[in-house]
C-alpha positions in Angstrom: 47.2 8.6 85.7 47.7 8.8 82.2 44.8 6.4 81.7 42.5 8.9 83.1 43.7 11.7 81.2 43.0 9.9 77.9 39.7 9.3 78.9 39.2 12.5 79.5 40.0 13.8 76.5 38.2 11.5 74.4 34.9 12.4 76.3 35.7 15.7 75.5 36.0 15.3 72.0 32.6 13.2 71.9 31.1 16.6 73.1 32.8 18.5 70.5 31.3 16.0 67.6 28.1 15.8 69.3 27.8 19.4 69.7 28.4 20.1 65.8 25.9 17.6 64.7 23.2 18.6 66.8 23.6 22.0 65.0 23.7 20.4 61.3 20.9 18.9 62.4 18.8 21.8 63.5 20.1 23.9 60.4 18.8 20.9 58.2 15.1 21.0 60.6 15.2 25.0 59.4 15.6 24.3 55.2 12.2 23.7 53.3 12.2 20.5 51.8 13.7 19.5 48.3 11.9 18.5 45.8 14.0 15.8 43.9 15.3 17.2 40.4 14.8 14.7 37.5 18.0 14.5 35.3 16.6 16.0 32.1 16.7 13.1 29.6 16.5 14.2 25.4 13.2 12.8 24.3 13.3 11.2 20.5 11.2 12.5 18.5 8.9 10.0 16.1 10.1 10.0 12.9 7.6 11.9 10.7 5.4 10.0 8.3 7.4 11.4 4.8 9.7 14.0 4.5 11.0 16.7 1.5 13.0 13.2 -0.4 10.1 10.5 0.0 7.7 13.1 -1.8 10.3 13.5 -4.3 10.4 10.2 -5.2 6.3 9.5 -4.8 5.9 12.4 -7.3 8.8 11.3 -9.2 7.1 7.5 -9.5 3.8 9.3 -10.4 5.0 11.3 -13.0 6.9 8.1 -14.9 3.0 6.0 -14.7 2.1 9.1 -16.2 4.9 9.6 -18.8 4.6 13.4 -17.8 8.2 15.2 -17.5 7.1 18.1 -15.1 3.6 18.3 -12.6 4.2 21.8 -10.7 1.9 23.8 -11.9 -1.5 25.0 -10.4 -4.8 23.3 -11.2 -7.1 25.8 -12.2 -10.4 26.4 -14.0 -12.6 23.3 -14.9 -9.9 21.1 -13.6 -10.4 22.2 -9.7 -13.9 21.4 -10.9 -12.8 18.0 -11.9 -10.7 17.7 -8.9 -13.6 18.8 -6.3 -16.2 16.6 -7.7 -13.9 13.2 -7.0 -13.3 13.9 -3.9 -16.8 14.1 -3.3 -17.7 10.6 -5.4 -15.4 8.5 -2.6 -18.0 7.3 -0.8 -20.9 7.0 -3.1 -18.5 5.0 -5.9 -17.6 2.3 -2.8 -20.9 0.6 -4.4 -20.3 1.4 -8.4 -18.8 -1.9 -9.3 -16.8 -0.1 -12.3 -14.4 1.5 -9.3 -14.5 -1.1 -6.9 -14.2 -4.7 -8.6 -16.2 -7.4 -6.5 -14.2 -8.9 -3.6 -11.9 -11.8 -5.1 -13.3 -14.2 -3.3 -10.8 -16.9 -4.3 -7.6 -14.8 -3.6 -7.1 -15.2 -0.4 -7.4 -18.6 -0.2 -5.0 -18.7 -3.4 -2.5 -16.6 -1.1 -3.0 -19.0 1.4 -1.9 -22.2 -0.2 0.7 -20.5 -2.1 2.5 -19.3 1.5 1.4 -22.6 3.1 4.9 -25.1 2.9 2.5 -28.0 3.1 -0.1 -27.3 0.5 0.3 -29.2 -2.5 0.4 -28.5 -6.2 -2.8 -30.5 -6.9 -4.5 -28.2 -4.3 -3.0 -25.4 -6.3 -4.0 -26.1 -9.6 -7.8 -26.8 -8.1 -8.1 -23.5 -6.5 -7.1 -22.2 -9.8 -9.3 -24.1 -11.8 -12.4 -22.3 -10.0 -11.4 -19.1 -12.4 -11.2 -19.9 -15.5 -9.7 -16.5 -16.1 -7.0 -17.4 -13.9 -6.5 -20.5 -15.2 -6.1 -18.9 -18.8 -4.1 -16.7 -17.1 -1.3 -19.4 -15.7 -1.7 -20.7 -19.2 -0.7 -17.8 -20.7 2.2 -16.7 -18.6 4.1 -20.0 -18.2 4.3 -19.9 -22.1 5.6 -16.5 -22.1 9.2 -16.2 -23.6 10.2 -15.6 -20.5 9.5 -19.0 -18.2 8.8 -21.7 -21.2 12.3 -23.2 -21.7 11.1 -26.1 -24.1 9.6 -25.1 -28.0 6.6 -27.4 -26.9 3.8 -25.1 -25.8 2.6 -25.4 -22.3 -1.2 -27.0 -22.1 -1.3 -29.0 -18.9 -2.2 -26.6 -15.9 -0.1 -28.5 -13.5 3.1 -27.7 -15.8 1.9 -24.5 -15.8 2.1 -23.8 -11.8 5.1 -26.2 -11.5 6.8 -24.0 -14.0 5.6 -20.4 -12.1 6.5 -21.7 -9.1 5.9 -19.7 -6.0 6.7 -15.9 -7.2 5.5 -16.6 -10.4 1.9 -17.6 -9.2 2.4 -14.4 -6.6 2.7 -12.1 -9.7 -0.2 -13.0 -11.3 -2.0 -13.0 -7.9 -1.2 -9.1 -8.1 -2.4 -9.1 -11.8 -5.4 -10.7 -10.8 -6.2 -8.0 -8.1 -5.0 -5.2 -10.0 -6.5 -5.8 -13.6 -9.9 -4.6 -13.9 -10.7 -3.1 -17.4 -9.7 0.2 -18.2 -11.7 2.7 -20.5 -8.5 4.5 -21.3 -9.0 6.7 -24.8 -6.1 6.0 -26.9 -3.1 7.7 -26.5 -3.7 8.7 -22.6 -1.5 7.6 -20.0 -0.9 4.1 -22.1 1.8 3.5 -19.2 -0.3 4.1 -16.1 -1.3 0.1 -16.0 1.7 -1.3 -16.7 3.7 0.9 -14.2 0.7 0.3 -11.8 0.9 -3.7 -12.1 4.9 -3.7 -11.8 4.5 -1.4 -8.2 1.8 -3.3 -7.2 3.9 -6.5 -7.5 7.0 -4.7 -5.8 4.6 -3.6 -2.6 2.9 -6.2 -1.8 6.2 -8.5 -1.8 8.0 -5.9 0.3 5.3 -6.0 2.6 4.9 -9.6 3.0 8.8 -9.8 3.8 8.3 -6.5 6.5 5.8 -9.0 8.3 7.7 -12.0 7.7 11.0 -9.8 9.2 9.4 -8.6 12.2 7.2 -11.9 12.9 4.2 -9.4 14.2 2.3 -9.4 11.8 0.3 -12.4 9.3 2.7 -12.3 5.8 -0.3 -13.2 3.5 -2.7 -9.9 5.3 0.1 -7.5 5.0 0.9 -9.0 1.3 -3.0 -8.4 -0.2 -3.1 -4.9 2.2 -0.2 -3.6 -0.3 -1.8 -4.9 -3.6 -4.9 -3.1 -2.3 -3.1 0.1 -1.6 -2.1 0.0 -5.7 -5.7 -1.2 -6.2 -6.3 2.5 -4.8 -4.6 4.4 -7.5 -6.4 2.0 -10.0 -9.9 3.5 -8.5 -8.5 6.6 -8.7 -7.5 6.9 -12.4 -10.8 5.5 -13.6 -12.9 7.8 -11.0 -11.1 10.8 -12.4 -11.6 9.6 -16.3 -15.1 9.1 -15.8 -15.3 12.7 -14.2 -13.4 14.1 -17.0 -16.4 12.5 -19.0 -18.4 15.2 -17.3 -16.6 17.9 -19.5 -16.5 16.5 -22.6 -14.1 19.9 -24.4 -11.5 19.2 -21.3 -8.5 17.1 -22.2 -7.6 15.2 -19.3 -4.6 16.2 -17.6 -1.9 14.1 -15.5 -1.8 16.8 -12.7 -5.3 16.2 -11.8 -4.9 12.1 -11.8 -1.5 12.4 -9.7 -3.4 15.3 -7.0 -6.0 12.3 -6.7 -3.9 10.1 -5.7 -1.9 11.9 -4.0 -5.0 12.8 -1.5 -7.1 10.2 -1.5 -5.3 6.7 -1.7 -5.3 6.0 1.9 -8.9 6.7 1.9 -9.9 4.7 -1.2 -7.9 2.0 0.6 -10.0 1.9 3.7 -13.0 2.0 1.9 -12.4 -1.1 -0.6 -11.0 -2.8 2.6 -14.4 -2.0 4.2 -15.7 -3.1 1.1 -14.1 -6.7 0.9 -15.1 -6.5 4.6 -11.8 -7.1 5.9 -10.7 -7.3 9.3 -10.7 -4.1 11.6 -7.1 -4.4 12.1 -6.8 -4.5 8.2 -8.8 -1.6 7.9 -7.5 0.6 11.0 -3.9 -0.2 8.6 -5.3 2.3 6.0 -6.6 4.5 8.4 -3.0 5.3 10.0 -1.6 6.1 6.5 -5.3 8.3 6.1 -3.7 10.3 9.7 0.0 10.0 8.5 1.2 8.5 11.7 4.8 7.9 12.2 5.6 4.6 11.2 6.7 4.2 15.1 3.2 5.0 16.2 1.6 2.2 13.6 0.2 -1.0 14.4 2.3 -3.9 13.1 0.7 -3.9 10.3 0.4 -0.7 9.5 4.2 -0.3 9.4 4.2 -3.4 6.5 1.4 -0.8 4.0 3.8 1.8 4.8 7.5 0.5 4.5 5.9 -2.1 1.7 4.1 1.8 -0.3 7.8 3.0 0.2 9.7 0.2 -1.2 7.1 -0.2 -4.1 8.0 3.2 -4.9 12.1 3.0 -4.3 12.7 -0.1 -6.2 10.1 1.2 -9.1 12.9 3.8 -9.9 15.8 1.7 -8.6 14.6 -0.7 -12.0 15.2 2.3 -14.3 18.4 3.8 -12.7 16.5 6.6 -10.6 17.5 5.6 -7.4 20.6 3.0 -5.5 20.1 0.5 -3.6 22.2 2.7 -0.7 19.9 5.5 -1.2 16.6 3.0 -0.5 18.4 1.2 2.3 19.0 4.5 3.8 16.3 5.8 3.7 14.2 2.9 4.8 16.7 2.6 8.0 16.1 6.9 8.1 12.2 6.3 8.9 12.8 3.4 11.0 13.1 0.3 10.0 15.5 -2.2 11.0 18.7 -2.9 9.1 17.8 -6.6 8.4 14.2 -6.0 8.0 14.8 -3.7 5.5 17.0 -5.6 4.0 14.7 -8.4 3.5 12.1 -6.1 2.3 14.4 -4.1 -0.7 15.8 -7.8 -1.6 11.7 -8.9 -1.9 11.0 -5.4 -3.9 13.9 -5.6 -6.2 13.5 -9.4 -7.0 10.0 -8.6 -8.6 10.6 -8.3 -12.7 9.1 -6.3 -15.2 7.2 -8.9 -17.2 5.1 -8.1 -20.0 
């Protein structure tokens, strides 16, 4: 009896259930569908290509090539003139070999043996020997105060490279790339060379250790794409004497030369790159510092011209007190780069001296 009463009550409340379901179910037939909400994730922004304290120290490096205490005034009168007229020079000076010096043909096979573990001094000294400027060159710097360590003078080229050693030899790599002749009047900008040589040096090492950090990119490229980038402001400085030529009553003004290169470095880059015929990757390097990409948008090796143009810069005012090595690392980190990688590449700016 009591068998068949729970039985049927547990049929009846099978009905019940069903019964409720059924009308869930037909409520749920009634309602439009859904469409599924996406969690709303924040989006990163790139980091943009400079900001208010990289221009500050760009402008800041500028002014010290220039020896000039203050550049905020307006260009006016013949010097817009001045200014106009090199901006429209660029492309016609690519073929005037006084603003473009003739591709080195032997310095990138110099770079070459000099990053290459296995070349041999011998194989050194006879790449050197095919310039005898160079070789002069070597000569001259291993019996500088500064690297001869016996009173005997130095007169055997292989001495000479064995002395230098690796950086050494790098240095005067930079020197050879960044020293054609300069028709500077007397008592203009005497420091512009000097400071030029020493940030060329501190680039092209930074950007040789960006590549070497990151492994994406060929150390010896990214190392001649940042002593072209100073070879730019080099262009630039005679291109704006010679225009100052033009107006022979003008006296030539540092605004005018830092404006220059201020605008058109990137694009006097790309052209001497186009120039040397280097590759298209080399070239398309220049061309994302021409659009300001962020340095997260870059090709590989367009992040080494761009971290190595930003060290070059840090560690030219680090040398003289202008700026920490917290500040640099910060700020390096700030537009993107990775702790150790830029690391590596302020160690590789900072180790460059000032050598006479």
């Amino acid at each position: 009896m009591w068998i068949v009463i729970l039985i049927v009550l547990i049929a009846g409340l099978a009905a019940v259930l069903l019964k409720i379901v059924g009308k869930r179910l037909a409520v749920a037939e009634e309602l439009p569908d859904q469409p599924n909400v996406a969690v709303d994730t924040p989006q990163i922004e790139p980091v943009a290509y400079s900001s208010q304290t990289i221009d500050e120290a760009v402008t800041r490096c500028l002014r010290l090539a220039f020896d000039v205490q203050h550049c905020d005034y307006q260009i006016v009168g013949e010097h817009t003139a001045v200014l106009e007229s090199i901006a429209g020079a660029l492309d016609d000076s690519v073929h005037e070999r006084d603003y473009f010096p003739r591709r080195p043909m032997l310095l990138p096979k110099l770079l070459q043996a000099i990053n290459d573990d296995e070349s041999t001094r011998q194989e050194l000294v006879r790449l050197i020997m095919e310039d005898p400027a160079l070789a002069g060159a070597v000569l001259q710097r291993a019996n500088s105060a500064y690297h001869r360590v016996t009173p005997e003078p130095v007169e055997s080229l292989d001495r000479a490279v064995f002395m230098l050693g690796t950086d050494g030899l790098r240095g005067l790599m930079a020197a050879a790339i960044l020293q054609p002749v300069f028709r500077t009047p007397a008592g203009y900008f005497e420091n512009f060379a000097a400071i030029t040589w020493e940030q060329g040096e501190r680039t092209a090492a930074a950007a040789e250790a960006c590549a070497r950090a990151n492994g994406d990119a060929e150390p010896i490229v990214a190392r001649l794409l940042g002593l072209i980038s100073l070879l730019a402001n080099i262009v630039l400085f005679r291109l704006t004497m010679d225009k100052y030529r033009e107006h022979p009553t003008l006296l030539p003004r540092a605004e005018v030369f830092i404006q220059a290169i201020r605008q058109q470095r990137a694009c006097v880059a790309s052209l001497i790159a186009q120039a040397w015929k280097l590759s298209d990757i080399s070239i398309a390097a220049f061309t994302e510092q021409q659009q300001q990409l962020s340095p997260s948008l870059m090709s590989s090796l367009g992040r080494c011209v761009y971290f190595g143009d930003l060290c070059g810069v840090l560690s030219v005012l680090a040398a003289r007190g202008s700026c920490t090595n917290d500040q640099a690392l910060a700020l390096l980190i700030e537009q993107g780069a990775d702790r150790e990688a830029a690391r590596a590449m302020w160690t590789a700016a900072m180790a460059n001296k000032q050598t006479s």
